[in-house]
MARLO-248568 format. One record per atom (N, C-alpha, C, O): residue in one letter; x, z, y. Coordinates in steps of 0.05 Angstrom, whole numbers, plus 5000, padded with zeros to 4 digits. Last residue first. Layout:
# MARLO-248568
AXZY ...
This chain:
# MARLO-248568
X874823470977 X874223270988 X876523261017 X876423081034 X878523840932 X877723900950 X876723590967 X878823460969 X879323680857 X880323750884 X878423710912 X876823520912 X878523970799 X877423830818 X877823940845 X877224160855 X880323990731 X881724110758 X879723880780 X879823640776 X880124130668 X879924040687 X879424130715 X878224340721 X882824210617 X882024360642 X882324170657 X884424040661 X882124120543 X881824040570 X881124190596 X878924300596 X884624170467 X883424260500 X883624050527 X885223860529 X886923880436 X888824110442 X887224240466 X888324380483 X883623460442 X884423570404 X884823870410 X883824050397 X883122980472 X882123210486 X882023520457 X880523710456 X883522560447 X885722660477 X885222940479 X886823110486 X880422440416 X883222510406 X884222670427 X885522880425 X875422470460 X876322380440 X878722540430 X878922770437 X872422700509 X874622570516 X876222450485 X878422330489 X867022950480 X867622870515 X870122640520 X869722430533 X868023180432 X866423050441 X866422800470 X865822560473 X873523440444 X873323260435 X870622990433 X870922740432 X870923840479 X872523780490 X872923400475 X872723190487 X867024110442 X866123970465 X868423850477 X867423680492 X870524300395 X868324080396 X867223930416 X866423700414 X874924560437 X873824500421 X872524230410 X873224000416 X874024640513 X875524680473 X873824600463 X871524560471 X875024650575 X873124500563 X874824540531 X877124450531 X875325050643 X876824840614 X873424940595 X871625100596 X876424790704 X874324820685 X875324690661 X875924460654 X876724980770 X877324950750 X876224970724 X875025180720 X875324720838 X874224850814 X876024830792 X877424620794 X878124580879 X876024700884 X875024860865 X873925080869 X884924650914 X882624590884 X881224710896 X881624860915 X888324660952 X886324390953 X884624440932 X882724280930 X891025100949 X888525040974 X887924790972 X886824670991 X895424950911 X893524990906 X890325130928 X888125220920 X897724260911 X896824450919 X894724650921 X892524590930 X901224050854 X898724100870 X898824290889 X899924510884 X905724000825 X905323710855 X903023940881 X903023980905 X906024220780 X907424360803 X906924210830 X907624290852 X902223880752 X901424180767 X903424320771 X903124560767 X905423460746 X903823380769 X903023750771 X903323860793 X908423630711 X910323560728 X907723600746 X907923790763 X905523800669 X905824000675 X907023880705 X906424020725 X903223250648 X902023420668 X902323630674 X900423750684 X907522920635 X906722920660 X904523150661 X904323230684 X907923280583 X910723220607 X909223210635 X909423370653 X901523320559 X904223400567 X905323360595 X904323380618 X898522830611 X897922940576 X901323040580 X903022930593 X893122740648 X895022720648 X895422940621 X893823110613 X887822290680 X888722440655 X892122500655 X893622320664 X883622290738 X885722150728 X886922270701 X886522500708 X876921990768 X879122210747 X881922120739 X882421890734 X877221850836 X875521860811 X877422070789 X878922250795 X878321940892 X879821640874 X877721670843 X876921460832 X878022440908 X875222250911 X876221890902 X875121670906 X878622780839 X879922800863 X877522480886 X875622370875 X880723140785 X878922940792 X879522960826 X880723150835 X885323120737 X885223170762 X882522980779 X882522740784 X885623440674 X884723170679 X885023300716 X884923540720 X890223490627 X889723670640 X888623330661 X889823110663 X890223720553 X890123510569 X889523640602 X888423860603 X895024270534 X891624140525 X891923840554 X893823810570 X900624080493 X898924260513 X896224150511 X895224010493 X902224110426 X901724060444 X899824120461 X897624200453 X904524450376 X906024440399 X905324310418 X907024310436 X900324430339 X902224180331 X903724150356 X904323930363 X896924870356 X898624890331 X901224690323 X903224730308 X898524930422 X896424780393 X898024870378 X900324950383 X899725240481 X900325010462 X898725060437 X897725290435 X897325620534 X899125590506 X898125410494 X895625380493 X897525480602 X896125430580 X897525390554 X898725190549 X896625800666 X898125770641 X896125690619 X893825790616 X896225770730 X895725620711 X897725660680 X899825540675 X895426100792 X898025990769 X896726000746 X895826220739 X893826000862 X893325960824 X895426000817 X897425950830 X897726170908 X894426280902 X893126290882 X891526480877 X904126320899 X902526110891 X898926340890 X898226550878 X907426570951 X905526590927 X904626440927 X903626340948 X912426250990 X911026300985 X909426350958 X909826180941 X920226450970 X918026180986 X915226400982 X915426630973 X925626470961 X924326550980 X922526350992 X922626191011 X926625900921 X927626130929 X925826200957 X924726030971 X920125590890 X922325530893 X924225830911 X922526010914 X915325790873 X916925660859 X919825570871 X921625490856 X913425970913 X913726190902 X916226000882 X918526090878 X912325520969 X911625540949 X914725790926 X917125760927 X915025391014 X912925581015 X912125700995 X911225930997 X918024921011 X920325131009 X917525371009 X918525591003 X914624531036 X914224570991 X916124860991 X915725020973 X915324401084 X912824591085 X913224671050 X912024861041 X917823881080 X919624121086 X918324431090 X919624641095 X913823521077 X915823591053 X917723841053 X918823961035 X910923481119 X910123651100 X911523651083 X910923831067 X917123581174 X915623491153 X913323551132 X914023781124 X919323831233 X918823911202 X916423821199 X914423881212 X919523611287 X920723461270 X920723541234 X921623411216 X915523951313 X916623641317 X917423541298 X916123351289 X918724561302 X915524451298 X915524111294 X915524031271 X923024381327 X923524361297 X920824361287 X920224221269 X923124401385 X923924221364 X923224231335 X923024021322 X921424961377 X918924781387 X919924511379 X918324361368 X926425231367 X924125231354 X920925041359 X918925021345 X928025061414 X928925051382 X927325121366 X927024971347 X926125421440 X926825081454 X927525041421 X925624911412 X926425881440 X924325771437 X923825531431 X921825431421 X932225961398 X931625891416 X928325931418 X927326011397 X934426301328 X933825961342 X932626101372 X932126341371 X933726801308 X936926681314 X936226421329 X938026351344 X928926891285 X929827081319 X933126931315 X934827061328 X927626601249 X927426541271 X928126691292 X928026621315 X930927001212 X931826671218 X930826551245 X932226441261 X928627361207 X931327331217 X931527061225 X932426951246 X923927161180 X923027321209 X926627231220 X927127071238 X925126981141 X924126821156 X924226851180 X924426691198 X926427531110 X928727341113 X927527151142 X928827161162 X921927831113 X923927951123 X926227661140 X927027611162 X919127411075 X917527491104 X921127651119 X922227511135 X922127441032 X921627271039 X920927241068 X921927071082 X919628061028 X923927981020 X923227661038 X924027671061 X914528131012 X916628251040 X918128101040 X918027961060 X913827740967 X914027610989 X914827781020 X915327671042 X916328090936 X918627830938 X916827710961 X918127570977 X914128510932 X916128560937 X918328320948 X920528330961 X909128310910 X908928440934 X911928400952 X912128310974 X911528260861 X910027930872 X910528040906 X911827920923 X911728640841 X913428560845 X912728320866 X913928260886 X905428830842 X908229020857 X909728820861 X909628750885 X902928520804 X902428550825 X904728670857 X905228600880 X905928630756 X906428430764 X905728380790 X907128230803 X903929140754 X906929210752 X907728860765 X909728820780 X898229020744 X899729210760 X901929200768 X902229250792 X899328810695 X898928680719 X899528780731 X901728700740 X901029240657 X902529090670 X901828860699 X903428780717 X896029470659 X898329620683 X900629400677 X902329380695 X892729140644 X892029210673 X894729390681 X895429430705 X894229090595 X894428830607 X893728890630 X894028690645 X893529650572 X897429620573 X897229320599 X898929290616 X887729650564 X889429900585 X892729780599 X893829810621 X886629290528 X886129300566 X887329440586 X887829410610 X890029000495 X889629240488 X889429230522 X891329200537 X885628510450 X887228510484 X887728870487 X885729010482 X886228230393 X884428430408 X886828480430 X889228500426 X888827740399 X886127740385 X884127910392 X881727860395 X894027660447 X892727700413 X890227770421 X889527850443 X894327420484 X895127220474 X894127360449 X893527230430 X895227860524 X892927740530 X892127470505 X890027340507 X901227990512 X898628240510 X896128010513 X894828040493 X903627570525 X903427610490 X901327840494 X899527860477 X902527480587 X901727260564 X902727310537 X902827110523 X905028010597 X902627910591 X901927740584 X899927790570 X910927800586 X909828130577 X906828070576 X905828090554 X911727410619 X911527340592 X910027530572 X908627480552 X911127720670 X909327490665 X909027380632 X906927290622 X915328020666 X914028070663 X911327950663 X909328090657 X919227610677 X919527710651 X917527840644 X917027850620 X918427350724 X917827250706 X918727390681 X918927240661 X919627850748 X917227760752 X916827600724 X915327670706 X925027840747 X924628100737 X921127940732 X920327940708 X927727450770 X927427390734 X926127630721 X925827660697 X925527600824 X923727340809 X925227350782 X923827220766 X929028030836 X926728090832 X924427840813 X922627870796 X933727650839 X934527860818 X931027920821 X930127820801 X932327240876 X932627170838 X933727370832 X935427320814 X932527680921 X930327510920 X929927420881 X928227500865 X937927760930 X935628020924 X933327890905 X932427970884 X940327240930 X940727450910 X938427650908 X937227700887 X938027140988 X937227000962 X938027180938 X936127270926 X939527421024 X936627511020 X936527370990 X935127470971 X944527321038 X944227621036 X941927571019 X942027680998 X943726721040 X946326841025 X945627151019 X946127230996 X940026741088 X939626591068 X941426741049 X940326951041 X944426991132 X941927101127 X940126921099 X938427081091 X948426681127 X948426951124 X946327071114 X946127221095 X946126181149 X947626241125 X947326391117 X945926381096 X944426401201 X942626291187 X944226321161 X943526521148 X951626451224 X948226741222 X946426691198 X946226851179 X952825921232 X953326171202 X952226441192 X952026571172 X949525721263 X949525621237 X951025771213 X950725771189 X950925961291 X947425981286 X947925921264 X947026051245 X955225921320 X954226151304 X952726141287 X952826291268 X955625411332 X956725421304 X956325631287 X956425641262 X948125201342 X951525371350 X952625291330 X951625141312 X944024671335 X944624941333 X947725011347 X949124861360 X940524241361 X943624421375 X943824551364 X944024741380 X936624051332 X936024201353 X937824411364 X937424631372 X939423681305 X937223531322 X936123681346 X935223601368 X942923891278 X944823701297 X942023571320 X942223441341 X939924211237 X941424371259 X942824141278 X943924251297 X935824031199 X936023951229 X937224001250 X936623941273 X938024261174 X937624011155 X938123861178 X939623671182 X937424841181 X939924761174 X939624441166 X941424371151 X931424871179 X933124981200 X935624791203 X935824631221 X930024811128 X929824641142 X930924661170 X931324461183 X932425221094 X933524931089 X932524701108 X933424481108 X931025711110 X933225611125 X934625291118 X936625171127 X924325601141 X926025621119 X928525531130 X928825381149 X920525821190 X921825621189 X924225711169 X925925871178 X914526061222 X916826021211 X918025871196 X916325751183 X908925751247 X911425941256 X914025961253 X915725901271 X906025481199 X906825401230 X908325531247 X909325391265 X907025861144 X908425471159 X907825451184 X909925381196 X904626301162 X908126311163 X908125951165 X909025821183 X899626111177 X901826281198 X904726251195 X906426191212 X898326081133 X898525811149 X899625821168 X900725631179 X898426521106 X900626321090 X900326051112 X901725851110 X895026881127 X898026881135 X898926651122 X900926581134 X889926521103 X890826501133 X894226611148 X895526521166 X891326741052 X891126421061 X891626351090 X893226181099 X890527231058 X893127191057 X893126751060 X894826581068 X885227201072 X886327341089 X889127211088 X890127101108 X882327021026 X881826941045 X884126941059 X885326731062 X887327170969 X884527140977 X884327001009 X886226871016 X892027170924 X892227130947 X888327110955 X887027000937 X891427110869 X894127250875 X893027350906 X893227590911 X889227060809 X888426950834 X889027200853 X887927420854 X891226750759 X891226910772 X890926910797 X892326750810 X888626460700 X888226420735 X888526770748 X886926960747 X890826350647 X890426580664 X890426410677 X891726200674 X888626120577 X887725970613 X888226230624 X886626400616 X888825970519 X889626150539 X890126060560 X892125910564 X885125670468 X887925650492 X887425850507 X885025910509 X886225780396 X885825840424 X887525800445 X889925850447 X888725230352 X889225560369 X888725540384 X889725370399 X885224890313 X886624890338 X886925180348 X884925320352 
């Protein structure tokens, strides 16, 4: 079985956890702005200001994120051979660090506009009526959103498949293999893990049988 390769990059610490709770209770993405513009009056202005301001910022935004993820691939092949050359996997981080920097200014910039175009009164509606579903626009994964605190990569087996990825949680364990479990570790949040813990090899198989051929990380969530 080929080694698996587990980065946890751990992007964000105490501090930025606390801005990341700031920006959801404060500010306000323009997809949720615009979802609710008939609930909290917008103008007709507002509504093409907010546009504007989404339209200007998003281009900037997926020209710097295919730059990120290119250089995310740059280190998963430096960290992926046998001997790691340390010097080239710290300045690209480096270089991954910057950009990451760069997209959440761009992000913070955009949010900030957005709310200086709404009301107070409008804005205290929209506290009210935004959803935790309308809190996911936070996440790095989608346009001008938030850093992800983990990001999870795990290279494939020799026979192309991922390692098993188990979610323990206070329901008990649950297994999830491929397809589904990359789908569910975009679900997670990651201020809910507590621990992560991969398991190869012999012990993996020992533990979980066949299932467990390609590896196991296991993931235990927050009570």
């Amino acid at each position: 079985m080929k080694k698996i390769m587990i980065l946890i990059l751990c992007i964000a610490g105490y501090g930025n956890s606390i801005a990341q709770d700031t920006f959801q209770n404060e500010l306000f993405a323009a997809e949720t702005v615009l979802k609710h513009r008939a609930d909290v009056d917008l103008s007709d202005d507002q509504v093409r200001v907010i546009k504007k301001i989404y339209n200007d910022n998003i281009s900037v935004f997926n020209s710097a994120k295919w730059d990120l993820d290119a250089l995310q691939v740059d280190l998963n092949k430096l960290i992926a051979k046998s001997k790691v050359d340390e010097k080239a996997a710290l300045a690209k981080m480096e270089e991954i660090s910057t950009l990451e920097q760069k997209l959440k200014s761009q992000r913070l910039k955009m949010l900030v506009k957005i709310k200086n175009e709404l009301t107070e009164s409008q804005q205290s509606t929209l506290k009210e009526l935004r959803k935790d579903g309308d809190l996911s626009v936070f996440k790095l994964t989608t346009p001008i959103s938030e850093d992800p605190r983990i990001v999870i990569r795990g290279s494939a087996s020799k026979d192309g498949k991922s390692p098993m990825y188990i979610i323990i949680d206070k329901k008990g364990e649950t297994k999830y293999l491929d397809g589904k479990a990359e789908a569910k570790m975009k679900e997670l949040d990651p201020n809910n893990i507590e621990t992560v813990n991969v398991i190869k090899g012999k012990a993996a198989t020992t533990k979980y049988g066949k299932e467990g051929k390609n590896g196991v990380i296991v993931i235990k969530l927050k009570e």
